[in-house]
Structures are given as C-alpha cells and as structure tokens.
N, C-alpha and C positions, 0 to 999 in steps of 0.2 A: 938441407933436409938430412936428418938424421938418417942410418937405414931403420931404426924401428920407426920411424914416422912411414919410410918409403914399404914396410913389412905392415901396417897395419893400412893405409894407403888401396893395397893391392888385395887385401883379403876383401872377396865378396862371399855371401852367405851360398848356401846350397842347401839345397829340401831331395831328400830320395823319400818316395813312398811307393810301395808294392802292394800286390793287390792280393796278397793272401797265399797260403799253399795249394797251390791247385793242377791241374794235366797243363801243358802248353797249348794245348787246345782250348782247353776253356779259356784261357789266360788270353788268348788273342782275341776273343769276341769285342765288337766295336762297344756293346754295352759296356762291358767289363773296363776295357781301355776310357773307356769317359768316364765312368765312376771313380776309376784312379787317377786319371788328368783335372777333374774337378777336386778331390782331396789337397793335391798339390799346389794345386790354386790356390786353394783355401790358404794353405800353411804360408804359399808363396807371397799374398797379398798382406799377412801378420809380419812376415820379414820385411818386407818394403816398407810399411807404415813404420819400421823403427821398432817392432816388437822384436818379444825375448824368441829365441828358438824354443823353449818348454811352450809360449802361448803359440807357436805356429805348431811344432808335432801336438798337441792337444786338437786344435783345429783341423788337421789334416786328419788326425785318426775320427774324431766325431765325426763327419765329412762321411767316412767309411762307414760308419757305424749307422748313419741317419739312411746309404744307399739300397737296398733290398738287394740289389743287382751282389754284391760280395756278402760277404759271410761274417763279415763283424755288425754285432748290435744288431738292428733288424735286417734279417734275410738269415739270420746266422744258422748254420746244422744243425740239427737235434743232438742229442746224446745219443747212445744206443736203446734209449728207455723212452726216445720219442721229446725228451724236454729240453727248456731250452737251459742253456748253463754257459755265461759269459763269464770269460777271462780282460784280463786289461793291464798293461806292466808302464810304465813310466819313470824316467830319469832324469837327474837335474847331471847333466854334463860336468858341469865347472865342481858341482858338488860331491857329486853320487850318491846324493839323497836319491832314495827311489820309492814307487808305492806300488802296489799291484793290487788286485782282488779276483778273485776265480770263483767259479760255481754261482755267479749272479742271477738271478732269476729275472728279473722283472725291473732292469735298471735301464733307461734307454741308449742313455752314453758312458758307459761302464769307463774310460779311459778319463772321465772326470774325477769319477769315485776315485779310481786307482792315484790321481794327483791329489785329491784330497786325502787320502792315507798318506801320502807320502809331506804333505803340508802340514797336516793337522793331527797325527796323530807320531808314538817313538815307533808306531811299526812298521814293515815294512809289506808285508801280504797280510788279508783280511780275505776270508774264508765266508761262502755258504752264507747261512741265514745270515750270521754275525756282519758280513759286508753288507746285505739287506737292514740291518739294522741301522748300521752306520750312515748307509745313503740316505733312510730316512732321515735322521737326527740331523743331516747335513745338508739337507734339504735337496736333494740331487733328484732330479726327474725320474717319476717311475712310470708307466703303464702296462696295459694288463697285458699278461703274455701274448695273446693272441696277434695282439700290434708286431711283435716282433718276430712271428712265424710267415714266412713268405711261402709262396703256392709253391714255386720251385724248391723250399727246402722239404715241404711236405713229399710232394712226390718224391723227391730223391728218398725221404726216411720210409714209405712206403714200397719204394722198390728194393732198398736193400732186405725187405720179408723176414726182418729179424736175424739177420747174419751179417752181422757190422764189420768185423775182420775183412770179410772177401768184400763186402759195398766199400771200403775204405782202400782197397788195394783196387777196386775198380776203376773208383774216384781218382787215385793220384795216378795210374797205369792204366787208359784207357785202352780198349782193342783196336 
C-alpha cells in the first residue's frame, strides 16, 4: 500500500454544528442541545450514506432552520422593527463557489436559497426582495411569515420595549 492509499485509508469525515450565537446559559438548555444533536444527525447520516459534505451542511443547517427551539429559519429574532429578516451563506470547500442571501422575508429554508445562488446563478449574495424573487422563480418553499415567528421570539421582541442595543447586550450578557 502506497502512503496515499494508507492517507486516504485514514481520513474519516466530521460534521461541527453549533447552535447559534447566544449566552452559555441559553446554550446549555436540554432543548437547545437536541435541536443541535438532531442537525448533526441529520448532516451525519448524508455523510454515511456516501453523500457530498455541501448535501450534509445543507441538511444539518435546514435541520436548524425547520427547529423553533434556535433562531435560524423558524423561531428566528425579529429585527429591531419586529420583522422577520433571514440570512444564509454556503460554500463549496473543494471550490469556493459560495452563495448567500440576507433580508429573506418569507423563505422557510433560506440556506437552500443561498446554494441555489451559489449553483444557479454568477452571484454570489442576493439581497431583500430580489432574493424573494429568485426563491420564487426557483421554486424554493415559502410560507407566510407568521409560520416563522415562534412565541419565545415574540416575547423576547416585546420585552426588549423598543431598545434593541441594550435587549441585544442583555441577550448575549445575561445577569
């Protein structure tokens, strides 16, 4: 055996997924911890089956995004204006094709969109309405915002009382 036989031989895959920016306290909650151990699953059982690493992190981040429990896709924070507004970034490793799209309104698994910009289209971020557009045209799952607002993000945008600064420094610096 060669050493690159015995070098390709030894490489096993690895999945990291974390479960957003948040206090260590939130972060330790048994909900929080399963909705991040089920993502991994997710990405983990894509790598087993023989899939790419881009269709395991697509699956591990939707995973996230489908959870209410974190803050990607539904459950996610409001803005400071109360609305919802998804982000989503994706990279092809081997490549460094990447796609993103930010300010989503009404997209369910934004980290699709953001592979489809980065598949299907020369750009590389897609903005606002124009990403709205594109998910249509691209046939990418939308539903009506409401689906995507969870009861804990609402109270949290209601108790920050319109002072986002200090509800944001509360959030990541709990007392």
């Amino acid at each position: 055996m060669s050493s690159a036989d015995g070098a390709a031989a030894a490489i096993q895959p690895a999945l990291i997924v974390h479960g957003g920016a948040v206090s260590a306290a939130s972060y330790a909650s048994d909900a929080r911890r399963k909705a991040v151990n089920a993502a991994a699953l997710a990405g983990w059982e894509i790598l087993q089956g023989n899939g790419s690493a881009l269709d395991a992190a697509e699956a591990a981040v939707r995973s996230m995004e489908d959870n209410p429990v974190l803050e990607a896709g539904t459950g996610c924070m409001l803005n400071e204006l109360g609305q919802v507004e998804l982000d989503a970034a994706i990279m092809h490793g081997r490549t460094l094709e990447c796609g993103a799209v930010a300010g989503v309104a009404n997209v369910k698994n934004p980290i699709s969109l953001a592979r489809k910009v980065m598949e299907k289209t020369s750009h590389c971020l897609i903005v606002g309405r124009g990403a709205n557009v594109f998910a249509d045209r691209q046939g990418i799952a939308t539903v009506p915002l409401e689906e995507l607002v969870s009861e804990s993000a609402l109270k949290e945008f209601r108790a920050l009382n319109g002072n986002y600064q200090n509800g944001c420094n509360d959030f990541f610096n709990p007392r």
